[in-house]
PDB file of N, CA, C and O in Angstrom:
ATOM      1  N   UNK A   1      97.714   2.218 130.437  1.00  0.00           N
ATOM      2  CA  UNK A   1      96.318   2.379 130.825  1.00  0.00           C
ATOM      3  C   UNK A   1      95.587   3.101 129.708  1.00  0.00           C
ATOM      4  O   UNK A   1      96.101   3.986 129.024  1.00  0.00           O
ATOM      5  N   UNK A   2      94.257   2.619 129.569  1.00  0.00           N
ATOM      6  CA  UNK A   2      93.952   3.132 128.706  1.00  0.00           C
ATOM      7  C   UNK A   2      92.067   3.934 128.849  1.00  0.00           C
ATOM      8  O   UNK A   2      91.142   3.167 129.114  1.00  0.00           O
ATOM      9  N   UNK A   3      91.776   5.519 128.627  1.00  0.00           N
ATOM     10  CA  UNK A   3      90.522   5.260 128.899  1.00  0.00           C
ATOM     11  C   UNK A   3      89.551   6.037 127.711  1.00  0.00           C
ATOM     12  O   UNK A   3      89.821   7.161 127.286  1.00  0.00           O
ATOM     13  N   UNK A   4      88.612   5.394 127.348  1.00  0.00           N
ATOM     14  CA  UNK A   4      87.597   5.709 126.494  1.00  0.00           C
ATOM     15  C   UNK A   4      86.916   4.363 126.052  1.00  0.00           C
ATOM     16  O   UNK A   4      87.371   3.228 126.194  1.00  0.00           O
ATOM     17  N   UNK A   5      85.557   4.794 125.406  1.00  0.00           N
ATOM     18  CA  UNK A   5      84.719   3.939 125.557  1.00  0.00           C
ATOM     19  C   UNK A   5      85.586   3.328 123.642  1.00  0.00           C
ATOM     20  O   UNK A   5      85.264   2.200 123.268  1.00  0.00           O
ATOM     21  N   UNK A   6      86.386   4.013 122.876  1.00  0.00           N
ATOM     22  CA  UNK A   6      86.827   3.760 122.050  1.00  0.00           C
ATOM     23  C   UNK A   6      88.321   3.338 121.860  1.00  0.00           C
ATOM     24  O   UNK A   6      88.834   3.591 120.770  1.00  0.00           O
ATOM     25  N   UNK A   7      89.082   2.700 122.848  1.00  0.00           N
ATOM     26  CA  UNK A   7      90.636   2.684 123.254  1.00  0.00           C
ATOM     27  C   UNK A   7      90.018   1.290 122.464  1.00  0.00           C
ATOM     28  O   UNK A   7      88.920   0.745 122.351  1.00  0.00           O
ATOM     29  N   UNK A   8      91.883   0.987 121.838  1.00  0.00           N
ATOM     30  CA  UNK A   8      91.645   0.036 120.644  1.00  0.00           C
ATOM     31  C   UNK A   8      92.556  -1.180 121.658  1.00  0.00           C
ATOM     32  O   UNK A   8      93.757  -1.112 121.919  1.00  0.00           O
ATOM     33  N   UNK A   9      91.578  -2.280 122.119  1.00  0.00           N
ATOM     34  CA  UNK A   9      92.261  -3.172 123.255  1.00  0.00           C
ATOM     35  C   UNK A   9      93.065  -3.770 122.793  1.00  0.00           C
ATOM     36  O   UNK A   9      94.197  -3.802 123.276  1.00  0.00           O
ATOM     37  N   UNK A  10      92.678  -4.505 121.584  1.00  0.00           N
ATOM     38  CA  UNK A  10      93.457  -5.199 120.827  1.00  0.00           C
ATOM     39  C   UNK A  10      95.105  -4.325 120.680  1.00  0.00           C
ATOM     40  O   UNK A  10      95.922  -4.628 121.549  1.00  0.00           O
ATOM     41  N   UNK A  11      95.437  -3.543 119.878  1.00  0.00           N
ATOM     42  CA  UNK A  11      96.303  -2.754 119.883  1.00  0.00           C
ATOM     43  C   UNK A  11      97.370  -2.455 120.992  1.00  0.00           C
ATOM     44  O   UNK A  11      98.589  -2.384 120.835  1.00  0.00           O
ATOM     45  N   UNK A  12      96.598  -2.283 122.230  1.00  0.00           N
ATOM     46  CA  UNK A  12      97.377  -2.202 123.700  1.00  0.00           C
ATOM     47  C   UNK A  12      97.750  -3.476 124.240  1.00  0.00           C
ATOM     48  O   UNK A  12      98.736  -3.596 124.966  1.00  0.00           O
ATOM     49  N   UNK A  13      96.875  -4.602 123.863  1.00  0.00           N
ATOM     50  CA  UNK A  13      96.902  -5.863 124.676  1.00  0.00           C
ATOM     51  C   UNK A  13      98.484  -6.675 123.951  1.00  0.00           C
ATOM     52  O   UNK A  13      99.402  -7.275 124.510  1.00  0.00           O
ATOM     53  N   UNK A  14      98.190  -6.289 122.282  1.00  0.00           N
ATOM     54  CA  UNK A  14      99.120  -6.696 121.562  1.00  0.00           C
ATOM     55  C   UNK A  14     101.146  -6.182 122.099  1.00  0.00           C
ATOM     56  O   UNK A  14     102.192  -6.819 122.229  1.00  0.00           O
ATOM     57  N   UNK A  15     100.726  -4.712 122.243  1.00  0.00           N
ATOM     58  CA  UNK A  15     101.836  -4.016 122.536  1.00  0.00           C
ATOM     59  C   UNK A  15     102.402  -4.848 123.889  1.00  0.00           C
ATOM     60  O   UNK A  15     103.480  -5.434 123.787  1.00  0.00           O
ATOM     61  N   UNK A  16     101.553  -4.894 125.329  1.00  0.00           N
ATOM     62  CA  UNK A  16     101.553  -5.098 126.082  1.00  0.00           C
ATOM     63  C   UNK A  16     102.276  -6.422 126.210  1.00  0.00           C
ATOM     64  O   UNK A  16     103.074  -6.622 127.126  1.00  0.00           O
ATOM     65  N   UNK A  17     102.016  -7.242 125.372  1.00  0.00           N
ATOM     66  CA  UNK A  17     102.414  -9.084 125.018  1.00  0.00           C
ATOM     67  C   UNK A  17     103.645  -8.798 124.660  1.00  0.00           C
ATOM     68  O   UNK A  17     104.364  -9.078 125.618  1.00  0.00           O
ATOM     69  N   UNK A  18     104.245  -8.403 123.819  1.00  0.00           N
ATOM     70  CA  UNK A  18     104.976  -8.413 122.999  1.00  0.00           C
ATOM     71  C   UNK A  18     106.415  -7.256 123.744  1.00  0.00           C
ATOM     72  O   UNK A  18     107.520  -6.944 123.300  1.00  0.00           O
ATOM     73  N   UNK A  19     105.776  -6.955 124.853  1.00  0.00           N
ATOM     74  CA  UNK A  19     107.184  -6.216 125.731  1.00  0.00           C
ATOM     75  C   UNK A  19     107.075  -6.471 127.357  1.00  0.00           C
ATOM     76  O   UNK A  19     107.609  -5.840 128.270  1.00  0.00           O
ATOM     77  N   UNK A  20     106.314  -7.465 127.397  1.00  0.00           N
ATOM     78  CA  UNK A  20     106.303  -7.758 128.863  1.00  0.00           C
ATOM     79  C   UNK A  20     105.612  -6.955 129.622  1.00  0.00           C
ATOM     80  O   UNK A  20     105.902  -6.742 130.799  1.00  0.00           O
ATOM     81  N   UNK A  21     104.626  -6.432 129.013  1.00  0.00           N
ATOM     82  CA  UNK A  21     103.896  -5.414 130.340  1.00  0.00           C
ATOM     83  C   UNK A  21     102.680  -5.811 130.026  1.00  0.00           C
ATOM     84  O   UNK A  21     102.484  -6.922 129.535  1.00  0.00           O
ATOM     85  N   UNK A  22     101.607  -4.850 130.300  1.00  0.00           N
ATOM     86  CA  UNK A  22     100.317  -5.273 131.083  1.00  0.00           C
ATOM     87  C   UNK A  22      99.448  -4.348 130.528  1.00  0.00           C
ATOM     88  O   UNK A  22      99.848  -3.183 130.532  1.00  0.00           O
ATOM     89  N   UNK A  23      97.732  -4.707 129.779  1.00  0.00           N
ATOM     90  CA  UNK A  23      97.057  -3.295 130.054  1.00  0.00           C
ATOM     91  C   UNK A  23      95.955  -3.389 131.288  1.00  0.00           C
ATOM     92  O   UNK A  23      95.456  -4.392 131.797  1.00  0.00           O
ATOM     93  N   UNK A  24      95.718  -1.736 131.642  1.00  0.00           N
ATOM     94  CA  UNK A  24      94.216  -1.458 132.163  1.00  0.00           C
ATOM     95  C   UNK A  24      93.651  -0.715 131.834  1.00  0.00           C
ATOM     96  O   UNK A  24      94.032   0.451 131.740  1.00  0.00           O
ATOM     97  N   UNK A  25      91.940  -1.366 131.387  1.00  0.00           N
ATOM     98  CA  UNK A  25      91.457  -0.097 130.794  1.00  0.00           C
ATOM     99  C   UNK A  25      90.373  -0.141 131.353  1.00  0.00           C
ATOM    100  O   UNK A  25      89.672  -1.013 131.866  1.00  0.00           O
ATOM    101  N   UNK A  26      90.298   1.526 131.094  1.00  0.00           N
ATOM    102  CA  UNK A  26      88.916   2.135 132.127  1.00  0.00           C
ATOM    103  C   UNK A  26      87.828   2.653 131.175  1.00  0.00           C
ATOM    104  O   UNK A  26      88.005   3.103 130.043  1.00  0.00           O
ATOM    105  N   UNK A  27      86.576   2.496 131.894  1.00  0.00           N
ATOM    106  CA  UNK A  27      85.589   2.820 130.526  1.00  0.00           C
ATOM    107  C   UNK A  27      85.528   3.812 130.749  1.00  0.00           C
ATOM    108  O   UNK A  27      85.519   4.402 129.668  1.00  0.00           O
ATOM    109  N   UNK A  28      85.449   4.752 131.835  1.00  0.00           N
ATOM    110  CA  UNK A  28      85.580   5.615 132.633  1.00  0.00           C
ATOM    111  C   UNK A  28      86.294   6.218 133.945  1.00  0.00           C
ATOM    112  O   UNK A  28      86.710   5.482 134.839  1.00  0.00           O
ATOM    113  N   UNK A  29      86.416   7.819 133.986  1.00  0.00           N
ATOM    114  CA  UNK A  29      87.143   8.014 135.105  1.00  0.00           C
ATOM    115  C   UNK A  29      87.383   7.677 136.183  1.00  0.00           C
ATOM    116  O   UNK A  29      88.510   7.606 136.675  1.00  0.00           O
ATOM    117  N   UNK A  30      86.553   7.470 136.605  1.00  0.00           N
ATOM    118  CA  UNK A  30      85.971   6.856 137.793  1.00  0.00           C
ATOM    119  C   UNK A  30      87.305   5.407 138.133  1.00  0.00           C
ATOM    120  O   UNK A  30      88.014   5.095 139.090  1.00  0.00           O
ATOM    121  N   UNK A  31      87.127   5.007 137.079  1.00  0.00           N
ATOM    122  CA  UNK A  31      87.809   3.459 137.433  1.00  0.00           C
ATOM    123  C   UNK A  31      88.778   3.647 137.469  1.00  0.00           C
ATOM    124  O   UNK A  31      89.371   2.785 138.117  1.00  0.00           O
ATOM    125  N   UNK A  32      89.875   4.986 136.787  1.00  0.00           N
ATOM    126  CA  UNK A  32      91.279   5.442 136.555  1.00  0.00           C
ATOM    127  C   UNK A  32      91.099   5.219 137.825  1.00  0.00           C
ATOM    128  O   UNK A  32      91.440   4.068 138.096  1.00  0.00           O
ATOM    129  N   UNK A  33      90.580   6.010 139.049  1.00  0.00           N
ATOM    130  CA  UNK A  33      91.107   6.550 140.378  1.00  0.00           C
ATOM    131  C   UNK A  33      91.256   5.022 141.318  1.00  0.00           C
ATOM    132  O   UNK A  33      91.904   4.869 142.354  1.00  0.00           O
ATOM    133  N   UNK A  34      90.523   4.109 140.659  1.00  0.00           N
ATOM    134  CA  UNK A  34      90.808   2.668 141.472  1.00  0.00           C
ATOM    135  C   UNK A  34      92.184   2.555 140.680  1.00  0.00           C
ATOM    136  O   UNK A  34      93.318   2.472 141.151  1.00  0.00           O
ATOM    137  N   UNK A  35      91.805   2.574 139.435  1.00  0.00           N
ATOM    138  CA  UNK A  35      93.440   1.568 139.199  1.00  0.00           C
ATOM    139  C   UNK A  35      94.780   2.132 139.312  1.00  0.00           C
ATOM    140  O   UNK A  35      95.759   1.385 139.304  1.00  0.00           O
ATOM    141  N   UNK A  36      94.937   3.876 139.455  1.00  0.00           N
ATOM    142  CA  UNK A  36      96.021   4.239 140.026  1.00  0.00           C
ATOM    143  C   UNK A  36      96.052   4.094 141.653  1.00  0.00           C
ATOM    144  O   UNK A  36      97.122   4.467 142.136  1.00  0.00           O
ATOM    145  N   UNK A  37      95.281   3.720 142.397  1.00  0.00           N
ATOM    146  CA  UNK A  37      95.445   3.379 143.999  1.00  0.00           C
ATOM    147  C   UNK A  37      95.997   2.017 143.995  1.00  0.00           C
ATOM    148  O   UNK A  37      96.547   1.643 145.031  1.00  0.00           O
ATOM    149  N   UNK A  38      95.958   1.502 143.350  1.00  0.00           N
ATOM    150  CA  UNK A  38      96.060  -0.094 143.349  1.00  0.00           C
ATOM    151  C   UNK A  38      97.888  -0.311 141.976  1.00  0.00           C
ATOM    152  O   UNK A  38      98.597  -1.317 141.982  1.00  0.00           O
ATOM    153  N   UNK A  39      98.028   0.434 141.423  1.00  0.00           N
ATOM    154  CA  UNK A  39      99.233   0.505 140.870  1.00  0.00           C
ATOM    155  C   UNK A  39     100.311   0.100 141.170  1.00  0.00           C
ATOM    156  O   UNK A  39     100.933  -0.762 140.550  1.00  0.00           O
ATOM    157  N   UNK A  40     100.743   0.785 142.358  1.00  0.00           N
ATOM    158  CA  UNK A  40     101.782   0.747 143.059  1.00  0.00           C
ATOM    159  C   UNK A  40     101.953  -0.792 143.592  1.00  0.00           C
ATOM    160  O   UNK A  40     103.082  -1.281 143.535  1.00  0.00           O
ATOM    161  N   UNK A  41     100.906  -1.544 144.093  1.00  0.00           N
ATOM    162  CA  UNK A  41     100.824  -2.831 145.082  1.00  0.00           C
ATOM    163  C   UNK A  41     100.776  -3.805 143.817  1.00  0.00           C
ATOM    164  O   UNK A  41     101.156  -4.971 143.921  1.00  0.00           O
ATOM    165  N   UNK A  42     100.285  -3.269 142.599  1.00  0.00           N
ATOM    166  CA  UNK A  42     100.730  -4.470 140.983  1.00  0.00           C
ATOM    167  C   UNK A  42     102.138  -4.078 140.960  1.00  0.00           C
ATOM    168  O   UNK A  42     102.853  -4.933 140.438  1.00  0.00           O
ATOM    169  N   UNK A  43     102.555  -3.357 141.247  1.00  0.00           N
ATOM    170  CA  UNK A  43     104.112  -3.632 140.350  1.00  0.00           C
ATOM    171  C   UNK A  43     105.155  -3.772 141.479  1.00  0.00           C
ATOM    172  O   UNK A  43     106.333  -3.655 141.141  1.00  0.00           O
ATOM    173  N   UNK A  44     104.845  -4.031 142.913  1.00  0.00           N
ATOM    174  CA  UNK A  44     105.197  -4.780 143.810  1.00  0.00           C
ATOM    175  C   UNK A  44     105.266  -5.884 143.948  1.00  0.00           C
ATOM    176  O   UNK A  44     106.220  -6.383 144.545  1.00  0.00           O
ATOM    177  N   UNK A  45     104.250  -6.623 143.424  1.00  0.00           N
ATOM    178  CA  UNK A  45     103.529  -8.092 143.442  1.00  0.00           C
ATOM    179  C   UNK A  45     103.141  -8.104 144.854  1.00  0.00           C
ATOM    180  O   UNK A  45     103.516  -9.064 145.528  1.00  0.00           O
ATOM    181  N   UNK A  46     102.333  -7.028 145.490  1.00  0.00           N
ATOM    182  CA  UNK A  46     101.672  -7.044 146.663  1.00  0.00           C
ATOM    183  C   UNK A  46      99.947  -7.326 146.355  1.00  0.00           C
ATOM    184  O   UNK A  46      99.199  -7.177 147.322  1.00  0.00           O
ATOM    185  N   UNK A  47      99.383  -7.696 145.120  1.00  0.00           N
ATOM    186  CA  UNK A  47      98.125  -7.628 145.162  1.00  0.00           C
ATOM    187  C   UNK A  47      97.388  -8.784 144.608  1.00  0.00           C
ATOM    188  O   UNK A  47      98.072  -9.243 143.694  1.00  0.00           O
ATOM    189  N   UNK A  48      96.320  -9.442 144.754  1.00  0.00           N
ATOM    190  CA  UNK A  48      96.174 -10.546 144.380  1.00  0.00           C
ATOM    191  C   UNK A  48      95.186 -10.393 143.559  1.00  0.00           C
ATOM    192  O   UNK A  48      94.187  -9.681 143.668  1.00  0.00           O
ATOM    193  N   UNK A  49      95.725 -11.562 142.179  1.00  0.00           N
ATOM    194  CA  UNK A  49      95.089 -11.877 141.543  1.00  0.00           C
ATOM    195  C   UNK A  49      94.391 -13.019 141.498  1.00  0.00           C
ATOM    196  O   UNK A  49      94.424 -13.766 142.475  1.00  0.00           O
ATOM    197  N   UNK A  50      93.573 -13.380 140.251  1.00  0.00           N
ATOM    198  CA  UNK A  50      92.829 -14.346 139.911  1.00  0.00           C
ATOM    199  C   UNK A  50      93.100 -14.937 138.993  1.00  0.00           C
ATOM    200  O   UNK A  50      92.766 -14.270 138.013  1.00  0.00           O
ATOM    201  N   UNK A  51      93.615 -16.019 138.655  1.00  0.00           N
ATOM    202  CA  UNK A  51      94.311 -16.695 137.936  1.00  0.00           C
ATOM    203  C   UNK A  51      93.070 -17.601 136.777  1.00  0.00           C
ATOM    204  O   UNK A  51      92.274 -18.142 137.544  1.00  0.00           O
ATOM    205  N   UNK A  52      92.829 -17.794 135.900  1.00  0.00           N
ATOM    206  CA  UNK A  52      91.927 -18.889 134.959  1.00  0.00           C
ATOM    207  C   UNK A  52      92.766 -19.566 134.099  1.00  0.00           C
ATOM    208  O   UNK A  52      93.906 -19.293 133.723  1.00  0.00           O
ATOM    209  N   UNK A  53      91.972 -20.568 133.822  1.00  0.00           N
ATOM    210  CA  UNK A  53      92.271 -21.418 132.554  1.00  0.00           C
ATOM    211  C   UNK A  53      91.517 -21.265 131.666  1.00  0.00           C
ATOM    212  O   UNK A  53      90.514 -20.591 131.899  1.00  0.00           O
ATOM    213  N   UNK A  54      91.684 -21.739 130.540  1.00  0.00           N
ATOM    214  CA  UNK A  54      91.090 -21.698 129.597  1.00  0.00           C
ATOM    215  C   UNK A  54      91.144 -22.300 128.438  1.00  0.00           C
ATOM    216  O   UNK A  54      92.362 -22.472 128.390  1.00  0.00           O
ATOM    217  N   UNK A  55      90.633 -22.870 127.208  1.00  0.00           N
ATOM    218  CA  UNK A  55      90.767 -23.678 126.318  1.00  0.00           C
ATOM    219  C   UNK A  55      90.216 -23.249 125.123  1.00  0.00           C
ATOM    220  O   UNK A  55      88.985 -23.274 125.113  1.00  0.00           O
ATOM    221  N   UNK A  56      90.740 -22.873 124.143  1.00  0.00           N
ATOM    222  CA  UNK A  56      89.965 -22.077 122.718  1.00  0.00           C
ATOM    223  C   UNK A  56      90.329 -23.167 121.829  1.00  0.00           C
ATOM    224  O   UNK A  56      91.513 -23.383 121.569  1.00  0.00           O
ATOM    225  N   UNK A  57      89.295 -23.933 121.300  1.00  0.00           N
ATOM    226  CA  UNK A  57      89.059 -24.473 120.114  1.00  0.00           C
ATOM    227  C   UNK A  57      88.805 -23.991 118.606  1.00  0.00           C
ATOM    228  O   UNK A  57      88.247 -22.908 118.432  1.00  0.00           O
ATOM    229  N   UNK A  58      89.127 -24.621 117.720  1.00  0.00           N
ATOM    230  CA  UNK A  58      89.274 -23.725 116.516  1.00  0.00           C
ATOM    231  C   UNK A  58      87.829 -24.809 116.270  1.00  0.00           C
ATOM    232  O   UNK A  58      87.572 -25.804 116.947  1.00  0.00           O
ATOM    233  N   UNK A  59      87.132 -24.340 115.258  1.00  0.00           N
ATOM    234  CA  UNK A  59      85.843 -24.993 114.618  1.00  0.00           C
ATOM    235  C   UNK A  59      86.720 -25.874 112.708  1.00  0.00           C
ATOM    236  O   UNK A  59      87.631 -25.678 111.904  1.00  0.00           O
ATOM    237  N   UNK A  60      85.701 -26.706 112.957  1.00  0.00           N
ATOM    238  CA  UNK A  60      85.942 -27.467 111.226  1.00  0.00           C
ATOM    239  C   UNK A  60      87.976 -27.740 111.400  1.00  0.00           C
ATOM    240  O   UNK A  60      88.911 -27.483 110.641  1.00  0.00           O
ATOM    241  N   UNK A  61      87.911 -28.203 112.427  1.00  0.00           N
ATOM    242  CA  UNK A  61      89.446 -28.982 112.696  1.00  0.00           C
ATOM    243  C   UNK A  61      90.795 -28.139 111.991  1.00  0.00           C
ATOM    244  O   UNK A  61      91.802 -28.555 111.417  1.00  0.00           O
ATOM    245  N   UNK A  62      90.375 -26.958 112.275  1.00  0.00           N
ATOM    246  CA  UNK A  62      91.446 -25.842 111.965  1.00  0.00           C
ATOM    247  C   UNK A  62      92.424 -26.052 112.957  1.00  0.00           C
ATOM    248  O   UNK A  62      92.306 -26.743 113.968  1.00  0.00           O
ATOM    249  N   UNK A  63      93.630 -25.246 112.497  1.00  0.00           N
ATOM    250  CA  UNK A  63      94.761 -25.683 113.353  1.00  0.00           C
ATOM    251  C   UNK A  63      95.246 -23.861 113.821  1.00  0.00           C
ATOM    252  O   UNK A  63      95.233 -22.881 113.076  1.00  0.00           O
ATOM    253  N   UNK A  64      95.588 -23.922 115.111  1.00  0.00           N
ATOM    254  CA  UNK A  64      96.482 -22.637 115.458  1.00  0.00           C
ATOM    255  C   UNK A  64      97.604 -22.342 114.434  1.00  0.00           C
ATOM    256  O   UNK A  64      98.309 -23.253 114.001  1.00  0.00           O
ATOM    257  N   UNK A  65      97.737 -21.206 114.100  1.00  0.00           N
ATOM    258  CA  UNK A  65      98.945 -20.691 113.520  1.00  0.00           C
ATOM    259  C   UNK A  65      99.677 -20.052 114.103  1.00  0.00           C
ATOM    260  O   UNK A  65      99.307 -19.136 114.838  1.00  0.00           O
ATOM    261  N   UNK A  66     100.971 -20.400 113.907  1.00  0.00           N
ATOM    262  CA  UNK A  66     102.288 -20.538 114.603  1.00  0.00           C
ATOM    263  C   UNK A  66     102.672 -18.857 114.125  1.00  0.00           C
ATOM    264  O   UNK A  66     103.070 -18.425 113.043  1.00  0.00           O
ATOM    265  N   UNK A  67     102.301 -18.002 115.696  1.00  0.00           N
ATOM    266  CA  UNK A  67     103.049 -16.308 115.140  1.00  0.00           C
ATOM    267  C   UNK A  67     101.304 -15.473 115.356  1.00  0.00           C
ATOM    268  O   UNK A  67     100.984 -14.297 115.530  1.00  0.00           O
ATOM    269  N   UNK A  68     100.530 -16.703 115.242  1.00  0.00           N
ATOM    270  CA  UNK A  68      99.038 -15.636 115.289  1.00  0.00           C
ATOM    271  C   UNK A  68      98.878 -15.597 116.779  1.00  0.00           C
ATOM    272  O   UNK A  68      99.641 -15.873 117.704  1.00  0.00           O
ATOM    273  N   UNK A  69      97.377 -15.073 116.704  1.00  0.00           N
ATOM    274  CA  UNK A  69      97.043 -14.467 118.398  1.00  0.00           C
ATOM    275  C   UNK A  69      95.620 -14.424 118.699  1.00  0.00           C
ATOM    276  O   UNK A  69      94.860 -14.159 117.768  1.00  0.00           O
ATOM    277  N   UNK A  70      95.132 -14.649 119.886  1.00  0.00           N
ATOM    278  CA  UNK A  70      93.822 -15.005 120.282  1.00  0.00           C
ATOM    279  C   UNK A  70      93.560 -13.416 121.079  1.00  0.00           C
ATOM    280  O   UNK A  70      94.369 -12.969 121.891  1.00  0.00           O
ATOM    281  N   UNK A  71      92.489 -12.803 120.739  1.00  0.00           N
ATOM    282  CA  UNK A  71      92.132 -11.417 121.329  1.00  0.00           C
ATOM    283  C   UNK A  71      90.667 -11.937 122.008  1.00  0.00           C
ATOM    284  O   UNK A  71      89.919 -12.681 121.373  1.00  0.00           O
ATOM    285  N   UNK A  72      90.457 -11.626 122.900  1.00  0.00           N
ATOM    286  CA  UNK A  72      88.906 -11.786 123.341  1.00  0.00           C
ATOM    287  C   UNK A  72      88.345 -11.026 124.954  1.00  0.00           C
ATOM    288  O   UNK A  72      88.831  -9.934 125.251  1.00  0.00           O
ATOM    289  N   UNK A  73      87.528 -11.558 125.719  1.00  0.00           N
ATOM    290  CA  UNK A  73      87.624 -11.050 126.922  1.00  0.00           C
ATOM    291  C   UNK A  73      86.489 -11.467 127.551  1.00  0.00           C
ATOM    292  O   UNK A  73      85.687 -12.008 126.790  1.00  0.00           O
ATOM    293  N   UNK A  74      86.078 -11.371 128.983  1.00  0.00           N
ATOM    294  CA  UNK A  74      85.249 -12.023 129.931  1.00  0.00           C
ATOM    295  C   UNK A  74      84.668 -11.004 130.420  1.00  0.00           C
ATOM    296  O   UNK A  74      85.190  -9.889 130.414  1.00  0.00           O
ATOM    297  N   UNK A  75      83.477 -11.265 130.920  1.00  0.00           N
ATOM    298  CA  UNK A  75      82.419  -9.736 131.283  1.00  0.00           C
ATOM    299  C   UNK A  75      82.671 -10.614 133.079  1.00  0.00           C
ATOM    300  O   UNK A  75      82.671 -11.836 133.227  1.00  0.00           O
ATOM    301  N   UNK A  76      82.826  -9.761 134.024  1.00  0.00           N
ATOM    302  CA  UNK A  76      82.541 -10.405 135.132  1.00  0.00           C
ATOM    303  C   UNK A  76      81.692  -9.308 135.872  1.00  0.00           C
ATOM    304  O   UNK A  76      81.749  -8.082 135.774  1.00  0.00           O
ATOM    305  N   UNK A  77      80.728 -10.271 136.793  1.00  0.00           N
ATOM    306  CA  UNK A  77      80.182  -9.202 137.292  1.00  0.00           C
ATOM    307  C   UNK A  77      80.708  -9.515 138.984  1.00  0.00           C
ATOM    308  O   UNK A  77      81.246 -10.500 139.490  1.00  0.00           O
ATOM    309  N   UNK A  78      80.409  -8.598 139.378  1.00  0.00           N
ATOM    310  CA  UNK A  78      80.822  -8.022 141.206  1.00  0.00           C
ATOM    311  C   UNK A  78      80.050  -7.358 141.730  1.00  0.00           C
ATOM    312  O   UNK A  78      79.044  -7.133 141.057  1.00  0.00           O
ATOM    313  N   UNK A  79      80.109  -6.715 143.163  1.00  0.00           N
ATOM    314  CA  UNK A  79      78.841  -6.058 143.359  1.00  0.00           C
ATOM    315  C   UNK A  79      79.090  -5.022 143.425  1.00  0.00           C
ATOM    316  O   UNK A  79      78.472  -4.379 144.275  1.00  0.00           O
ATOM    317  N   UNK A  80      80.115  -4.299 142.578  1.00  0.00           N
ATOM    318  CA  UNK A  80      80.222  -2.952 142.106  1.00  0.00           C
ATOM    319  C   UNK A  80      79.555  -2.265 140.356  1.00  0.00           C
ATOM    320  O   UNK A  80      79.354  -1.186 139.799  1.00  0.00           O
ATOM    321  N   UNK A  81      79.376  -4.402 139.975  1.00  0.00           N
ATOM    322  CA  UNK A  81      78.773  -3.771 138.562  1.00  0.00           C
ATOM    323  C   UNK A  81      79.516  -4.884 137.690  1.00  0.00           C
ATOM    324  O   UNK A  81      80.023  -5.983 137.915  1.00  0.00           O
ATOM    325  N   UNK A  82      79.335  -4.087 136.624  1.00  0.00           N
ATOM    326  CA  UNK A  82      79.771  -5.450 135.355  1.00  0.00           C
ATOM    327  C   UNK A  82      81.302  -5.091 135.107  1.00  0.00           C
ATOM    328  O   UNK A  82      81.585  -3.896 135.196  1.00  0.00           O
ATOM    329  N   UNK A  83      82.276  -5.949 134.819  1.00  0.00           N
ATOM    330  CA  UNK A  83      83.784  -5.132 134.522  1.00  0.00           C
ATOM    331  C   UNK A  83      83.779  -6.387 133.811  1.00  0.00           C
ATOM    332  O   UNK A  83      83.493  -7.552 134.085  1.00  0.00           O
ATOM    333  N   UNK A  84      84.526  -5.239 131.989  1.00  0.00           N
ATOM    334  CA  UNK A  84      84.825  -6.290 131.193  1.00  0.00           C
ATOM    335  C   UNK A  84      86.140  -6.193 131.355  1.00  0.00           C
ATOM    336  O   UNK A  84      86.773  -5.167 131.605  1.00  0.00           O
ATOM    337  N   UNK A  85      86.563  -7.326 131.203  1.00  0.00           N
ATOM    338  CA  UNK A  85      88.287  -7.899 131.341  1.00  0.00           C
ATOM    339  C   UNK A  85      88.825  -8.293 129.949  1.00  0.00           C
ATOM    340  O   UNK A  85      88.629  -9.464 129.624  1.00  0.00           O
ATOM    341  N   UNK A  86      89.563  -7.380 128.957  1.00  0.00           N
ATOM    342  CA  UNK A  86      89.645  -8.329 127.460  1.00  0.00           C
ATOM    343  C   UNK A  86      91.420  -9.160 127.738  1.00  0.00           C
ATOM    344  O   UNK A  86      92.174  -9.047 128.704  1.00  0.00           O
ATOM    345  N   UNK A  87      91.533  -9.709 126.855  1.00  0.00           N
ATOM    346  CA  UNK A  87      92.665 -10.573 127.170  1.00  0.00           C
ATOM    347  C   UNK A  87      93.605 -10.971 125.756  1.00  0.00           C
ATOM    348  O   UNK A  87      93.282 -11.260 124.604  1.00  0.00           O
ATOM    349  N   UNK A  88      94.610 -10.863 126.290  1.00  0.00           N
ATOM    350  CA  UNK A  88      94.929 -11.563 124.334  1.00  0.00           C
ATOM    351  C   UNK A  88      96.229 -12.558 124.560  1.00  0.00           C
ATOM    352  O   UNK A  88      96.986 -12.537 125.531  1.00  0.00           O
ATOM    353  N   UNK A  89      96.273 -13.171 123.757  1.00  0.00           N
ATOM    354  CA  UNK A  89      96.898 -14.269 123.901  1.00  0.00           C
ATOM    355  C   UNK A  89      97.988 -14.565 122.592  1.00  0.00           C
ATOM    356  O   UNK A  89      97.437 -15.006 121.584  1.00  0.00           O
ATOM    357  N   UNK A  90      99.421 -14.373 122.516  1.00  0.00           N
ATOM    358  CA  UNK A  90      99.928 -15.119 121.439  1.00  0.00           C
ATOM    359  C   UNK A  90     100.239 -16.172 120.978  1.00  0.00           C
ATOM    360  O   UNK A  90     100.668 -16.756 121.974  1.00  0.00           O
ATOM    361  N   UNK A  91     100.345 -16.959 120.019  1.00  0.00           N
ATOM    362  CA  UNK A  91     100.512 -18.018 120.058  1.00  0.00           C
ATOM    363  C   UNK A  91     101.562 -18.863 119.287  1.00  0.00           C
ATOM    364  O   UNK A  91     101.441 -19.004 118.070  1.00  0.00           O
ATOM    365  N   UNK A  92     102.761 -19.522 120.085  1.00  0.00           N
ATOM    366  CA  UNK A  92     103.975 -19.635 119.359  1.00  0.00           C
ATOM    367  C   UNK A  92     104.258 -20.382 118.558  1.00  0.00           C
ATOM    368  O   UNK A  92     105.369 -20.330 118.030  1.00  0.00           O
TER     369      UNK A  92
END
C-alpha cells in the first residue's frame, strides 16, 4: 500500500507484477481506513471485483517488445468522488 500524493506507482505496480502481489494506493488517509477494512475479504477472495478489457495499440505500426511493460491507469468516478486506478501490465 502505498500513500502520498508522490508514491512512485510505476515502481510498486512493477514490484507488485513481478512477485505476484498487488498495489493500493491512497492519495490520502482517509482512503487507508477503507482499504485496510476491506483487506482482509481481498486476500480471502471474499470481495468483488471488476474485471476490464482492454486493447493498447502501438502508433506508426510499432511492435510490443518482448520483456517491456505497459504502465497507465483509469480515473473512475463513483458517488464518493473521482478514484484513480493506475495499472501496469508486462509484456512477454
Amino acid at each position: 500500500m502505498g500513500l502520498s500524493s508522490s508514491v512512485d506507482v510505476v515502481v510498486l505496480s512493477r514490484l507488485a507484477n513481478e512477485t505476484g502481489g498487488s498495489v493500493m494506493w491512497a492519495s490520502d488517509a482517509q482512503q487507508l481506513v477503507s482499504m485496510y477494512k476491506t483487506l482482509g475479504g481481498v486476500l480471502r477472495g471474499a470481495v468483488a471485483f471488476y474485471r476490464t478489457r482492454w486493447t493498447a495499440t502501438l502508433t506508426n505500426g510499432q511492435n510490443w517488445g518482448s520483456g517491456g511493460w505497459l504502465q497507465s491507469g483509469v480515473s473512475i468516478q463513483t458517488s464518493a468522488g473521482t478514484v484513480w486506478a493506475p495499472f501496469y501490465v508486462s509484456i512477454p
